[in-house]
N, C-alpha and C positions, 0 to 999 in steps of 0.2 A: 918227651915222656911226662906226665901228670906226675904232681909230687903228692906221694901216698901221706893221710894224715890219718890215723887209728882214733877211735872214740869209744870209749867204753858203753853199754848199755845201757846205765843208767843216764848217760851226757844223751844218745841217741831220744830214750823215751822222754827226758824231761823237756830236750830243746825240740825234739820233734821235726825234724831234718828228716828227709830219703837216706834210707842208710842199709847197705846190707852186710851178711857176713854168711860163712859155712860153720856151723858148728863141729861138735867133737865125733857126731857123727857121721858129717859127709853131709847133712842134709842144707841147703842152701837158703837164707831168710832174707826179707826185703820188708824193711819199715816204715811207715811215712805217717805222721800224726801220730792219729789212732788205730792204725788197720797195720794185719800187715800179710805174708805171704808165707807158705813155709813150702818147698819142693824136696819133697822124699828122695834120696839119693838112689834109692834101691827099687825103688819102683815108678816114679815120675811124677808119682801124685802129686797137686799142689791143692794146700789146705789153706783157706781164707784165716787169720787170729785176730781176734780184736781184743784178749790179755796179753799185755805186756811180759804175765807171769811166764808162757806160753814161749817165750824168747831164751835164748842159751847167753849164758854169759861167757861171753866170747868178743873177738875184735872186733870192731864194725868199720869199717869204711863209708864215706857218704858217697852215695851215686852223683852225677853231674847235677842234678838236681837239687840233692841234699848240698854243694856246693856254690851253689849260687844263694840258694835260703840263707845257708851261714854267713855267704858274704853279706848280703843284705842287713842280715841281724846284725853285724858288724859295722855295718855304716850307717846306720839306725841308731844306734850308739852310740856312737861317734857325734853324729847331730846335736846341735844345739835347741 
């Protein structure tokens, strides 16, 4: 099992990691950069966002993707 690490929204939009969450509505969000996705829970729709404002402050999890960016940041850092 993958060990779950929670990122707040502001960590997601500044560091800019893949990262998704469900808000308080049900509706389902996916971030990456600058862009991101929003899927209507009640109806299917998926709506392109490119403000951040547009984001629910809620958990975020990073996709595998968002996961490998951070390692990378992380050993990037690490470097001399």
């Amino acid at each position: 099992m993958d060990h779950l690490v929670a990122f707040t929204l502001r960590d997601v939009v500044s560091k800019g990691f893949e990262a998704r969450c469900v808000g308080p509505d049900g509706d389902r969000y996916l971030w990456h950069r600058d862009y991101g996705l929003r899927v209507e829970a009640r109806t299917g729709c998926t709506t392109l966002i490119t403000d951040p404002v547009a984001l629910p402050e809620s958990v975020w999890f990073p996709t595998r993707l968002g996961l490998a960016e951070l390692e990378r940041a992380a050993e990037s850092s690490r470097s001399p």
